[in-house]
CHARMM internal coordinates of N, CA and C (Angstrom, degrees):
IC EDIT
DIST 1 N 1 CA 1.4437
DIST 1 CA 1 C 1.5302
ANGL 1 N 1 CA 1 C 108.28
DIST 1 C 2 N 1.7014
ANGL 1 CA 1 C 2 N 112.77
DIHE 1 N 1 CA 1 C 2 N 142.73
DIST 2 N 2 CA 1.5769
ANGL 1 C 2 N 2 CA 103.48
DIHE 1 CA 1 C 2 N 2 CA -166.25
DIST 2 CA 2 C 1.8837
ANGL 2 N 2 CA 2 C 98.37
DIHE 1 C 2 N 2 CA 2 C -67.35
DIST 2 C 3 N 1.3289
ANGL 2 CA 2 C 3 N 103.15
DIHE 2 N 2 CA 2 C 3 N -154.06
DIST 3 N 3 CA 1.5680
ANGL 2 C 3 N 3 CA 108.22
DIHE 2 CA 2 C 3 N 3 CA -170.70
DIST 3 CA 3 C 1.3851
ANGL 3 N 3 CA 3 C 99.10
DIHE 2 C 3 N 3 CA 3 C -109.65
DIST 3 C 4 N 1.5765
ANGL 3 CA 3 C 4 N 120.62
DIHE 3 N 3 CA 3 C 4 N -25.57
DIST 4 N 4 CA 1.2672
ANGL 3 C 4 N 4 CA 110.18
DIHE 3 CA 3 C 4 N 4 CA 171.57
DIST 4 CA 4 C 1.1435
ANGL 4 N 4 CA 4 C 110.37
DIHE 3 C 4 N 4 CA 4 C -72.05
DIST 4 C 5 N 1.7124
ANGL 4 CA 4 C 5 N 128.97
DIHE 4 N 4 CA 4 C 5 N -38.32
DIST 5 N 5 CA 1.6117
ANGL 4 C 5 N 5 CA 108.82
DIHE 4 CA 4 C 5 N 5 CA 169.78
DIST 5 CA 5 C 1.3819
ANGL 5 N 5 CA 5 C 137.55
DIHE 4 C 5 N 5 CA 5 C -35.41
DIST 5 C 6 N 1.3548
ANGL 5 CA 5 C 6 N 83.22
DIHE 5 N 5 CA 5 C 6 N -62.31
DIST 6 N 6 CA 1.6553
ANGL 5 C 6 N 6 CA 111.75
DIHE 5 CA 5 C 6 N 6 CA 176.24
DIST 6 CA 6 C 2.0097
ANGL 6 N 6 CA 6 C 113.17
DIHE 5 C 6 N 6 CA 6 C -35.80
DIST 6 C 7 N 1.2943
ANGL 6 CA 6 C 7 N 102.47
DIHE 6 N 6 CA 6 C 7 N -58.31
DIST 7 N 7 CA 1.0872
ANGL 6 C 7 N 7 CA 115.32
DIHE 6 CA 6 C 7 N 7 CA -158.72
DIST 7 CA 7 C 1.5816
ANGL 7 N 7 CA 7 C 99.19
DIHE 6 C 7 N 7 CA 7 C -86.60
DIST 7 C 8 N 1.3260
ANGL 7 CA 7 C 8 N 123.35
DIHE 7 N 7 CA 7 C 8 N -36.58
DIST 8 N 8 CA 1.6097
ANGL 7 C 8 N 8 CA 110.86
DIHE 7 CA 7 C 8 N 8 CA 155.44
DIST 8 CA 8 C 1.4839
ANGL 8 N 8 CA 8 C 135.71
DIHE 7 C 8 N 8 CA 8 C -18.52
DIST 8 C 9 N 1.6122
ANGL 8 CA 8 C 9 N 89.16
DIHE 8 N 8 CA 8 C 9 N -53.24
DIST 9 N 9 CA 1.7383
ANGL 8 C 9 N 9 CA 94.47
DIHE 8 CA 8 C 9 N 9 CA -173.46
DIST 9 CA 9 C 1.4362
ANGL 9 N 9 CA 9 C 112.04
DIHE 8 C 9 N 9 CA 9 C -71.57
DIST 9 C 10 N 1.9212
ANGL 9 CA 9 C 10 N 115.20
DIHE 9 N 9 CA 9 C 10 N -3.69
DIST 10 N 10 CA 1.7918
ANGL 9 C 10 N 10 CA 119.04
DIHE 9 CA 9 C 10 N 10 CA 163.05
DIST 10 CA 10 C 1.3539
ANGL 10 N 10 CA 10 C 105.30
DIHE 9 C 10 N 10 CA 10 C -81.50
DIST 10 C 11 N 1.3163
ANGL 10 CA 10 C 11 N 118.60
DIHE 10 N 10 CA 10 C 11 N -44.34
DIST 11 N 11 CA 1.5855
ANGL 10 C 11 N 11 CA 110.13
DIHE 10 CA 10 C 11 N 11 CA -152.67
DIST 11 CA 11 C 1.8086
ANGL 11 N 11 CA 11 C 86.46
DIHE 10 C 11 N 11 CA 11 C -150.43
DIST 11 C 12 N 1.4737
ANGL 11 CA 11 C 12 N 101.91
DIHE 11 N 11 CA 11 C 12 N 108.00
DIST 12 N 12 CA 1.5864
ANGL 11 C 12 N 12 CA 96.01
DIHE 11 CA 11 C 12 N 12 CA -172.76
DIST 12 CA 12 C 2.1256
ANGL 12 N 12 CA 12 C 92.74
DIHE 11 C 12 N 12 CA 12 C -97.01
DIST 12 C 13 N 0.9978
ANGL 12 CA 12 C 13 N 122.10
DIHE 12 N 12 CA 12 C 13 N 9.01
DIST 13 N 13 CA 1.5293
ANGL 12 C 13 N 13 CA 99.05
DIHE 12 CA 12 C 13 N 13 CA 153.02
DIST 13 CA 13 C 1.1607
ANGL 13 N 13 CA 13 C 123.57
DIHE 12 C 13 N 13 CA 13 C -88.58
DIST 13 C 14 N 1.2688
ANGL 13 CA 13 C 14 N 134.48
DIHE 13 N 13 CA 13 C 14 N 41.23
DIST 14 N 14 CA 1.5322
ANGL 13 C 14 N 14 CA 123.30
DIHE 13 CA 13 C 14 N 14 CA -172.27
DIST 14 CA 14 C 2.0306
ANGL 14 N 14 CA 14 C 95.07
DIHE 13 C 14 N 14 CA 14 C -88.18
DIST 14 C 15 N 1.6986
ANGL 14 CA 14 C 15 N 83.22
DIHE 14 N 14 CA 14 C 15 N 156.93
DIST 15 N 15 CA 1.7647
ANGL 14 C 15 N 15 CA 86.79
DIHE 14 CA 14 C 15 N 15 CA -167.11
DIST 15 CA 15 C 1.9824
ANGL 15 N 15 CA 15 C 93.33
DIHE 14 C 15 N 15 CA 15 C -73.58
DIST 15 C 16 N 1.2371
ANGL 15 CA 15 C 16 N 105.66
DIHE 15 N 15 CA 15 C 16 N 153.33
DIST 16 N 16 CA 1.5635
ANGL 15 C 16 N 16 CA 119.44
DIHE 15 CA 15 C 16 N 16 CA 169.45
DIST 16 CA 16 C 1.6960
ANGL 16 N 16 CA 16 C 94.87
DIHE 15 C 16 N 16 CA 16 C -178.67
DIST 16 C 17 N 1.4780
ANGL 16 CA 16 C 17 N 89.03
DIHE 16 N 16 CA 16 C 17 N 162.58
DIST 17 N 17 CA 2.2425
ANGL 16 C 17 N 17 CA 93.30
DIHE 16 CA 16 C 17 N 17 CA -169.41
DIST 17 CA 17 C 2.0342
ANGL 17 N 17 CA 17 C 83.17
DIHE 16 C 17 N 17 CA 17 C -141.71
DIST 17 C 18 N 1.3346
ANGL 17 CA 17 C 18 N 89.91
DIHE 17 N 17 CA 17 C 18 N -77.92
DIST 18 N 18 CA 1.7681
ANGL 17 C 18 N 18 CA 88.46
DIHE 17 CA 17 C 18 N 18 CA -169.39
DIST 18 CA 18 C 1.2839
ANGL 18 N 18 CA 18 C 127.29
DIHE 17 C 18 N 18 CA 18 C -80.52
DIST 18 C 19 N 1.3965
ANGL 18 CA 18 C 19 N 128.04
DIHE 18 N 18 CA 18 C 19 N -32.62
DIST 19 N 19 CA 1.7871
ANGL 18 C 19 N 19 CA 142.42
DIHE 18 CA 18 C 19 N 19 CA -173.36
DIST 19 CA 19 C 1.3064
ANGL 19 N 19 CA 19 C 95.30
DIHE 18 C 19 N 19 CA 19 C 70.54
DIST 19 C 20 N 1.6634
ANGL 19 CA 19 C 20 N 141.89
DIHE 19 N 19 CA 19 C 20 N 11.19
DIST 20 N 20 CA 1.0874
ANGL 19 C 20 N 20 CA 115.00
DIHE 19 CA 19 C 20 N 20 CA -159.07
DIST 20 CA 20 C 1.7605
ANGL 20 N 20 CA 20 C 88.06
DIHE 19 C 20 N 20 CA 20 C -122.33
DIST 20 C 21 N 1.2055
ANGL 20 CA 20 C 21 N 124.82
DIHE 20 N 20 CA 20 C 21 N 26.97
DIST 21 N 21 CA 1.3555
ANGL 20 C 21 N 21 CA 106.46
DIHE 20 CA 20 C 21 N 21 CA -174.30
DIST 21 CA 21 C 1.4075
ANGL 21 N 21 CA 21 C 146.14
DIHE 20 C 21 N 21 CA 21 C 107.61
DIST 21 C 22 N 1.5424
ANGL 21 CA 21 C 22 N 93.23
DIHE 21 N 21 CA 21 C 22 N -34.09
DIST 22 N 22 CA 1.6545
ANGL 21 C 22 N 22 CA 102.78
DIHE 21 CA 21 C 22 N 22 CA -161.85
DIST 22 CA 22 C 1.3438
ANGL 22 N 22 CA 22 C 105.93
DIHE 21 C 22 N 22 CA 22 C -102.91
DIST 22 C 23 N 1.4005
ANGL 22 CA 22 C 23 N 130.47
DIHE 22 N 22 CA 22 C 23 N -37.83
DIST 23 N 23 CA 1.0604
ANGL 22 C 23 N 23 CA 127.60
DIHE 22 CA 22 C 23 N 23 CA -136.92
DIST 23 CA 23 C 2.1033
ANGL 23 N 23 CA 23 C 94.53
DIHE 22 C 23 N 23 CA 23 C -91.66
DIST 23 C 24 N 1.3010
ANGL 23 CA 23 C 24 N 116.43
DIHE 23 N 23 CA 23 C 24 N -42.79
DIST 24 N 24 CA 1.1421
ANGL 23 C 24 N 24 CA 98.28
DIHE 23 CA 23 C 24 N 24 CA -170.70
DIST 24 CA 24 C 1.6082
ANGL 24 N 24 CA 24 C 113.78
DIHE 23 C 24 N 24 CA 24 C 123.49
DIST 24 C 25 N 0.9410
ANGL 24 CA 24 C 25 N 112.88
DIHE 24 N 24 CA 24 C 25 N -58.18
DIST 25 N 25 CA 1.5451
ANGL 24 C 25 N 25 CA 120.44
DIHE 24 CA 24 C 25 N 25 CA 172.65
DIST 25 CA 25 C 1.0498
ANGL 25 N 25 CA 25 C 133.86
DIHE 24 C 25 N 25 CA 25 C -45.09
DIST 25 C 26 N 1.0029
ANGL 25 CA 25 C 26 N 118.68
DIHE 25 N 25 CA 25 C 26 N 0.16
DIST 26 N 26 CA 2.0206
ANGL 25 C 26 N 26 CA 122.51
DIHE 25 CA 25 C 26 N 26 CA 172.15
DIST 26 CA 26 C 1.6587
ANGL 26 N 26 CA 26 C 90.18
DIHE 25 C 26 N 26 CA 26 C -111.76
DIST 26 C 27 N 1.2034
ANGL 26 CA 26 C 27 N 126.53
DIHE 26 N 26 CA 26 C 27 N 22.83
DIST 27 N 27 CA 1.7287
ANGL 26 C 27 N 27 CA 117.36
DIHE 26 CA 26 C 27 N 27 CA -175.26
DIST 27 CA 27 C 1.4270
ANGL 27 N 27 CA 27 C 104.67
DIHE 26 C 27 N 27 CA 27 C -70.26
DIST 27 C 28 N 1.6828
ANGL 27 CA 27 C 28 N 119.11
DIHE 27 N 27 CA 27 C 28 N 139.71
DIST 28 N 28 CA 1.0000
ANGL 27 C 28 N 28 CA 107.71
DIHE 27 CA 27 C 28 N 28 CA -172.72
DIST 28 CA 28 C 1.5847
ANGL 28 N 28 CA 28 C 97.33
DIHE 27 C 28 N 28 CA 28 C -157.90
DIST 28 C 29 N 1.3792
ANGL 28 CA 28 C 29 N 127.05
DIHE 28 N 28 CA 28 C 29 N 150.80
DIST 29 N 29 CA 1.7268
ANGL 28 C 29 N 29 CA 110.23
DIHE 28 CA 28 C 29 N 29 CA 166.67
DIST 29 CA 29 C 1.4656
ANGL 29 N 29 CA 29 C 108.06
DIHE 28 C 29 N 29 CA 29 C -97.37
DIST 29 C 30 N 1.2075
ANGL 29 CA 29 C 30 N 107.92
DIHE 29 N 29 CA 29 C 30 N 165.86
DIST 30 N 30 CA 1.1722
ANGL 29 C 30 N 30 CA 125.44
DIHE 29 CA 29 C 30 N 30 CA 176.05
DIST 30 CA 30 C 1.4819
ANGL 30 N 30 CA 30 C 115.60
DIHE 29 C 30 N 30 CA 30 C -105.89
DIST 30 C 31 N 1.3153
ANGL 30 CA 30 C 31 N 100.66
DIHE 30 N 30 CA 30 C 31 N 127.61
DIST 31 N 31 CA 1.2441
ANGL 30 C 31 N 31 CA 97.67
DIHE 30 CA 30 C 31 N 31 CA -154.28
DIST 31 CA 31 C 2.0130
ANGL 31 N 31 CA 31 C 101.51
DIHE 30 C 31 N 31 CA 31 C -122.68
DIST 31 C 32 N 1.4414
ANGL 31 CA 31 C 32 N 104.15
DIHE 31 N 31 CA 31 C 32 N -1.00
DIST 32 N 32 CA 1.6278
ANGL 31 C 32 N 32 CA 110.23
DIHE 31 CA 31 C 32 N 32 CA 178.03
DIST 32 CA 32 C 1.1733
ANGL 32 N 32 CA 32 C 99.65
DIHE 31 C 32 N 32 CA 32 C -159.26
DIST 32 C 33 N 1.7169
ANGL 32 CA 32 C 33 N 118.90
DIHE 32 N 32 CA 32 C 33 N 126.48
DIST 33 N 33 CA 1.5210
ANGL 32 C 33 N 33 CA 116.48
DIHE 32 CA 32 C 33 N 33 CA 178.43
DIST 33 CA 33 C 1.6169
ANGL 33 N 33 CA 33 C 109.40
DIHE 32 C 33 N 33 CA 33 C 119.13
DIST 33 C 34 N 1.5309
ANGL 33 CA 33 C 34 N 98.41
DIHE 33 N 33 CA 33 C 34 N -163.21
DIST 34 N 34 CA 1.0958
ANGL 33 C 34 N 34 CA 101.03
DIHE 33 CA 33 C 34 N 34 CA 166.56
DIST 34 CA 34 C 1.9282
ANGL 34 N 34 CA 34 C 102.02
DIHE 33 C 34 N 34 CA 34 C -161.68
DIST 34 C 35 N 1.1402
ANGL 34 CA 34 C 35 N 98.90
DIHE 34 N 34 CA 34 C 35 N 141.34
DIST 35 N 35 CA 1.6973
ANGL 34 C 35 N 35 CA 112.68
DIHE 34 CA 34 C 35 N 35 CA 179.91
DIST 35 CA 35 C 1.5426
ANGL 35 N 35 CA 35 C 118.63
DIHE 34 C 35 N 35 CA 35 C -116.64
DIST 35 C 36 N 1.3836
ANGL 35 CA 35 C 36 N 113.50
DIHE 35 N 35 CA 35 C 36 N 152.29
DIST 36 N 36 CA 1.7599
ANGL 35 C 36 N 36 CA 110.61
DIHE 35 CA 35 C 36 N 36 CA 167.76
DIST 36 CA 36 C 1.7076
ANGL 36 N 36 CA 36 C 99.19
DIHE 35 C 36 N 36 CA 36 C -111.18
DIST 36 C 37 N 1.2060
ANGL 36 CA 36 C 37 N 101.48
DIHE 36 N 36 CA 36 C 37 N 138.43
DIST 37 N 37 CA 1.7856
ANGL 36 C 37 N 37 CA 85.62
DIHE 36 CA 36 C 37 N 37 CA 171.82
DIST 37 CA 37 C 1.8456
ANGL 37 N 37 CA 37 C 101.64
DIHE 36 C 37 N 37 CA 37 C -96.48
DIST 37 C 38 N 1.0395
ANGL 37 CA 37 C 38 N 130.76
DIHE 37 N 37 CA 37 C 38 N 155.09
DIST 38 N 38 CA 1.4585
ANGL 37 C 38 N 38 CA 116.74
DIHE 37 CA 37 C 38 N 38 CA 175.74
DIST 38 CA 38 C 1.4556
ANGL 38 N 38 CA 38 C 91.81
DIHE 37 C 38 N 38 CA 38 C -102.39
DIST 38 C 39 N 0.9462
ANGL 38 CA 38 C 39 N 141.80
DIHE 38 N 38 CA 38 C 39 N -54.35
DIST 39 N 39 CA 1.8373
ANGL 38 C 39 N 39 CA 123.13
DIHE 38 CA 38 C 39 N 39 CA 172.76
DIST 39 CA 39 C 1.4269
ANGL 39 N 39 CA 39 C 121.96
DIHE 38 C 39 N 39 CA 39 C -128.20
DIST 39 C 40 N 1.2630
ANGL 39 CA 39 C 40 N 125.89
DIHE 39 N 39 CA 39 C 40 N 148.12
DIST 40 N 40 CA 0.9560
ANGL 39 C 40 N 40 CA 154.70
DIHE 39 CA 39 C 40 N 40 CA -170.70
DIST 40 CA 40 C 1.6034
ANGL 40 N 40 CA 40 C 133.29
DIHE 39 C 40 N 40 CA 40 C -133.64
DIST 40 C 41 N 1.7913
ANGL 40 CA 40 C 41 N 105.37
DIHE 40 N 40 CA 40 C 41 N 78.21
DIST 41 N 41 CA 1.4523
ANGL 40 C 41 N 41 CA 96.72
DIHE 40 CA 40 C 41 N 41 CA 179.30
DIST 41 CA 41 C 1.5085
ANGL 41 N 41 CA 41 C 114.91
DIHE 40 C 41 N 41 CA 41 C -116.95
DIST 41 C 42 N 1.6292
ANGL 41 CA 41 C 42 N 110.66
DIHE 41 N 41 CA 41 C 42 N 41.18
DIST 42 N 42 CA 1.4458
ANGL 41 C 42 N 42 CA 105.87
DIHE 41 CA 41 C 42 N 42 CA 169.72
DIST 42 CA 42 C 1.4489
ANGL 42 N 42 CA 42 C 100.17
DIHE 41 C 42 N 42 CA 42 C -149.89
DIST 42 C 43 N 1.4637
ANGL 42 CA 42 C 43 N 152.87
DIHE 42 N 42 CA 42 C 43 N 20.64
DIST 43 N 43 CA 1.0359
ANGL 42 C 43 N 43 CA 131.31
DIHE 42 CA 42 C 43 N 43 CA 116.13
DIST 43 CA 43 C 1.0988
ANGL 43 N 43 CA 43 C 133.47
DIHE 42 C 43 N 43 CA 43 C -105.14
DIST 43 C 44 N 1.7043
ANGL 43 CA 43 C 44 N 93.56
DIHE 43 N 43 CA 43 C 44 N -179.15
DIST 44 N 44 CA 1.7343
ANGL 43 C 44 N 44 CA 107.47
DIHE 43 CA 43 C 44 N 44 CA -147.33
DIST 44 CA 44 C 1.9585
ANGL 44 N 44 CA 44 C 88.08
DIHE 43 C 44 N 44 CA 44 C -85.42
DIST 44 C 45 N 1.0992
ANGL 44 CA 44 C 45 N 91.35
DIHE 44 N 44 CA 44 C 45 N 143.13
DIST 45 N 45 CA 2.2344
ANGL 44 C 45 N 45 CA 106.11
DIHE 44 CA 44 C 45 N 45 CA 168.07
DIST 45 CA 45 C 1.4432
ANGL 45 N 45 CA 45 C 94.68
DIHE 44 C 45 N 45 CA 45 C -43.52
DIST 45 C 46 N 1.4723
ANGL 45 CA 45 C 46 N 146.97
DIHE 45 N 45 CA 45 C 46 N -53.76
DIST 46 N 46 CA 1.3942
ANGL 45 C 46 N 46 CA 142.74
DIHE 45 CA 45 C 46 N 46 CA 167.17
DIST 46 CA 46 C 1.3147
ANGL 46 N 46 CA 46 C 128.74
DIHE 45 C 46 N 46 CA 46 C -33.95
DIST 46 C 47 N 1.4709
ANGL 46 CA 46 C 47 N 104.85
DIHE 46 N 46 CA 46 C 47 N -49.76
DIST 47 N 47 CA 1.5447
ANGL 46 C 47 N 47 CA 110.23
DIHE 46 CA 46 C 47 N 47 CA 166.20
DIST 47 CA 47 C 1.6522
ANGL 47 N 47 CA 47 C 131.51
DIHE 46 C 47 N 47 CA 47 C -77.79
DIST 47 C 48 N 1.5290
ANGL 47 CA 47 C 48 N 95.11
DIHE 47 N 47 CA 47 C 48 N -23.32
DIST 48 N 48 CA 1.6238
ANGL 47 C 48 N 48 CA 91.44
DIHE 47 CA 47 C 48 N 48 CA 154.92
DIST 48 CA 48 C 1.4767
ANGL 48 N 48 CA 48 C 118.45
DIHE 47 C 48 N 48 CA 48 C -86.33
DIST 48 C 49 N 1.2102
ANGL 48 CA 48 C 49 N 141.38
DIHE 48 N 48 CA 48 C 49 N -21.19
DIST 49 N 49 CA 1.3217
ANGL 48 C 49 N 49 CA 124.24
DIHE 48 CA 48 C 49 N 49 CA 177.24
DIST 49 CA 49 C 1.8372
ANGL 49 N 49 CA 49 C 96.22
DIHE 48 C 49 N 49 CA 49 C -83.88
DIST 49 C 50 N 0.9756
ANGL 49 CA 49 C 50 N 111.35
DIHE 49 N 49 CA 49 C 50 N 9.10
DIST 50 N 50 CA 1.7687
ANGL 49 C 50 N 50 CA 107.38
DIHE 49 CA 49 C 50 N 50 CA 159.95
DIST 50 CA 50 C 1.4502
ANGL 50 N 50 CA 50 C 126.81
DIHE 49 C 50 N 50 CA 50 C -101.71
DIST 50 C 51 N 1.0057
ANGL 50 CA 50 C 51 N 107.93
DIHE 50 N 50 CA 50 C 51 N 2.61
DIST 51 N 51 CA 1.6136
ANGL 50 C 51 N 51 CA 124.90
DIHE 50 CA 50 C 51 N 51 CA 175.33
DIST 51 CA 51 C 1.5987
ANGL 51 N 51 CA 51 C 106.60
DIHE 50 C 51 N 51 CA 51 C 97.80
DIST 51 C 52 N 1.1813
ANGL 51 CA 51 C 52 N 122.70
DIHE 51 N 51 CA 51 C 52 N 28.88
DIST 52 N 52 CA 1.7516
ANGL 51 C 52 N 52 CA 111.25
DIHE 51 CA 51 C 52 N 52 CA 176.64
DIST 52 CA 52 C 1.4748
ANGL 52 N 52 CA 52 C 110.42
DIHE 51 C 52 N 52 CA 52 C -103.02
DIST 52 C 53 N 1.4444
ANGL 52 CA 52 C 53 N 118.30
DIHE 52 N 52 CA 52 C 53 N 140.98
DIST 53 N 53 CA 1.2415
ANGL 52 C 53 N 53 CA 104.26
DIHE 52 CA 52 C 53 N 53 CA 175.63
DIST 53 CA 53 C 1.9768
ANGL 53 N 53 CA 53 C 82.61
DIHE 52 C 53 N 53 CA 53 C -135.31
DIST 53 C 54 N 1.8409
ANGL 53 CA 53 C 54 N 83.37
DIHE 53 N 53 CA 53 C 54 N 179.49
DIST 54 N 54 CA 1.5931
ANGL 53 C 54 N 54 CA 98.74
DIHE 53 CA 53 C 54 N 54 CA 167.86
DIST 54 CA 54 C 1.2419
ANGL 54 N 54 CA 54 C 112.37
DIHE 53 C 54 N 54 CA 54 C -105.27
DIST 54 C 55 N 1.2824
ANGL 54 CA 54 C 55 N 114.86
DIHE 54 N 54 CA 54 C 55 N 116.09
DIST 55 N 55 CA 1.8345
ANGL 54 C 55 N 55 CA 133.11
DIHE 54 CA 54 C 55 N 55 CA 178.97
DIST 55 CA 55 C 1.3955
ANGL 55 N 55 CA 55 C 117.33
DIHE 54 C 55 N 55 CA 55 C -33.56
DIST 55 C 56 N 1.5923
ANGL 55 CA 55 C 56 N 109.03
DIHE 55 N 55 CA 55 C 56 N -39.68
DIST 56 N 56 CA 1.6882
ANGL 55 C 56 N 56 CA 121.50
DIHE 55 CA 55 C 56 N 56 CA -160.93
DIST 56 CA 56 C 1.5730
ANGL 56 N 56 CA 56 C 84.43
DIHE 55 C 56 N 56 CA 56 C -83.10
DIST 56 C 57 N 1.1962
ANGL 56 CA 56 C 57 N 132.94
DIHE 56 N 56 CA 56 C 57 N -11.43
DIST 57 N 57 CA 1.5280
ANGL 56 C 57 N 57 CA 107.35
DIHE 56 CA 56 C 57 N 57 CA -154.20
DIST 57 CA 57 C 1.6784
ANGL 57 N 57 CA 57 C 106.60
DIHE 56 C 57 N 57 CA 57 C -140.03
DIST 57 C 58 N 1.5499
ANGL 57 CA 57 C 58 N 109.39
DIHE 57 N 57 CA 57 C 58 N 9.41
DIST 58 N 58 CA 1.5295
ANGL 57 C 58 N 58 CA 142.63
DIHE 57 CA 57 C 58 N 58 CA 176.22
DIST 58 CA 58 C 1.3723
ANGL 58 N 58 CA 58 C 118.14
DIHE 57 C 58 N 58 CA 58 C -94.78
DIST 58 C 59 N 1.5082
ANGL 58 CA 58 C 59 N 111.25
DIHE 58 N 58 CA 58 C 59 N 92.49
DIST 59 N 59 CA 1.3677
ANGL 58 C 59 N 59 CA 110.47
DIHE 58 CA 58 C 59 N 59 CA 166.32
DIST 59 CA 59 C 1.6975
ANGL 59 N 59 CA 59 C 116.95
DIHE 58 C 59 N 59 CA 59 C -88.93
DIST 59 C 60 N 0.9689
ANGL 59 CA 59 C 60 N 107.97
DIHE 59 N 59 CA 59 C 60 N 165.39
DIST 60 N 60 CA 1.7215
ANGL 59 C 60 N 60 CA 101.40
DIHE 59 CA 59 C 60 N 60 CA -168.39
DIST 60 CA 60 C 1.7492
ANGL 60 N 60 CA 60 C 94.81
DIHE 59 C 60 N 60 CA 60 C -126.31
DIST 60 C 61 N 1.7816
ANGL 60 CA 60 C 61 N 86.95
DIHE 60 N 60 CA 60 C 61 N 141.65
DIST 61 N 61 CA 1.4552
ANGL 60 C 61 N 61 CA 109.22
DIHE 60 CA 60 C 61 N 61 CA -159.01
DIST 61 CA 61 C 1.4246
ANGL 61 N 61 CA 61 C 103.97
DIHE 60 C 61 N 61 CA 61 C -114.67
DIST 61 C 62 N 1.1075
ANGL 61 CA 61 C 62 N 106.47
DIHE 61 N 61 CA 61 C 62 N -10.04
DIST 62 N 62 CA 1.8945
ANGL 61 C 62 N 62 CA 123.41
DIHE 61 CA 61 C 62 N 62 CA 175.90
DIST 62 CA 62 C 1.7237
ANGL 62 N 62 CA 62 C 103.73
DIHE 61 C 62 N 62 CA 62 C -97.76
DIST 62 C 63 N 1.6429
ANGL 62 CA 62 C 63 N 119.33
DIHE 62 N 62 CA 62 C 63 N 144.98
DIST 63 N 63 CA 0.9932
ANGL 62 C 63 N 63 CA 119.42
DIHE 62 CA 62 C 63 N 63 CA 143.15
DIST 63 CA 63 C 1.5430
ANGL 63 N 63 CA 63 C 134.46
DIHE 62 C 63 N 63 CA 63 C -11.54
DIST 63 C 64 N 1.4899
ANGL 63 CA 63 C 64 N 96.76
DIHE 63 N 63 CA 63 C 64 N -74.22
DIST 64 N 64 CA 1.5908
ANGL 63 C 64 N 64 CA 97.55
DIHE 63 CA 63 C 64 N 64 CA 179.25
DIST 64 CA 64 C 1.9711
ANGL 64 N 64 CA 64 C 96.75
DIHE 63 C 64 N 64 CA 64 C -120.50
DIST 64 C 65 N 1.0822
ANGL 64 CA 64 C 65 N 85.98
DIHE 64 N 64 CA 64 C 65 N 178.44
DIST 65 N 65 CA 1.8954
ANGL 64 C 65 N 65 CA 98.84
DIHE 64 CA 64 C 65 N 65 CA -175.57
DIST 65 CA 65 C 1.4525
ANGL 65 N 65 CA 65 C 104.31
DIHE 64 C 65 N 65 CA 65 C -155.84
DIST 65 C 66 N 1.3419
ANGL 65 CA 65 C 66 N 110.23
DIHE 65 N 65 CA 65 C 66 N 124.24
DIST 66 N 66 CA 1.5133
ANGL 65 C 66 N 66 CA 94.81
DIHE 65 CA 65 C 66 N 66 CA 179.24
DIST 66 CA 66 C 1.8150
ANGL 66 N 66 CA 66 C 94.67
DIHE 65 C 66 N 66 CA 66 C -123.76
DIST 66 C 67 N 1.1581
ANGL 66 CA 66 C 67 N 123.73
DIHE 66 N 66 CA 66 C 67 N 146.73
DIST 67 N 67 CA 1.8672
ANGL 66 C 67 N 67 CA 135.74
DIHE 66 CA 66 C 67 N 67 CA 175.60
DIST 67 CA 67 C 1.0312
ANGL 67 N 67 CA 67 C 85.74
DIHE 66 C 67 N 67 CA 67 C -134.20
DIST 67 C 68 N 2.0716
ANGL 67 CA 67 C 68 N 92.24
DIHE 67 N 67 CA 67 C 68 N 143.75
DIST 68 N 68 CA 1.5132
ANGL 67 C 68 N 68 CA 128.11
DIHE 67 CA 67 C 68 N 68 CA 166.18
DIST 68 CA 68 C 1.7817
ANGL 68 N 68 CA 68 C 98.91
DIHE 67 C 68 N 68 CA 68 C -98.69
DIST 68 C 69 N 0.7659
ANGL 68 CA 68 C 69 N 116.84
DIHE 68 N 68 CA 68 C 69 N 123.59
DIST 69 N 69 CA 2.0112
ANGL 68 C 69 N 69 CA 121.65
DIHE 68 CA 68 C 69 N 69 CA 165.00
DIST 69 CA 69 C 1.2345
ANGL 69 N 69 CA 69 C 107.13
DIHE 68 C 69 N 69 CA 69 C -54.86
DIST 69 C 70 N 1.4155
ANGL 69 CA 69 C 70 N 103.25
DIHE 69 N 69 CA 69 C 70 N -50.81
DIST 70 N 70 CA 1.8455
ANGL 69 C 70 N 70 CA 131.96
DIHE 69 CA 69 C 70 N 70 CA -155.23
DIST 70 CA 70 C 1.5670
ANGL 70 N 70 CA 70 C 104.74
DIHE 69 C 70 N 70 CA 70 C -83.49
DIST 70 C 71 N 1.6397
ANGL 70 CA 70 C 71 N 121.53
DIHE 70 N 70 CA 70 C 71 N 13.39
DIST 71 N 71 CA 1.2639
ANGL 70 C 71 N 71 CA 89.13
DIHE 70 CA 70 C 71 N 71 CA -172.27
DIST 71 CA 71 C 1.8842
ANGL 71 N 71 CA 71 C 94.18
DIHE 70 C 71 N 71 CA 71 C -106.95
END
COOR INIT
IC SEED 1 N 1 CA 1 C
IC BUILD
């Protein structure tokens, strides 16, 4: 299940628009864990080697995973 699912059922305002990838809006870093995103067509190669991924499209490969929205 992606991480934005997951984490919905804590806090169902988290920002998201499409789930499909593109738009950007579930961007978030990861800040505990570890995630795969399976696609990525709205950030930049910079922001993933900085720890951001997209929630809708982030499955988590660690036990636990923790993302900041806010960073």
């Amino acid at each position: 299940m992606p991480v934005l699912d997951s984490a919905q059922k804590v806090r169902g305002d988290l920002p998201f628009a499409c789930k499909g990838g593109v738009c950007g809006t579930c961007r978030a870093r990861v800040t505990e864990g570890e995630v795969v995103m399976r696609r990525n067509y709205a950030l930049e190669p910079a922001e993933v080697e900085a720890g951001y991924v997209l929630t809708c499209q982030s499955l988590p490969v660690s036990e636990s995973v923790t993302v900041d929205y806010d960073a």
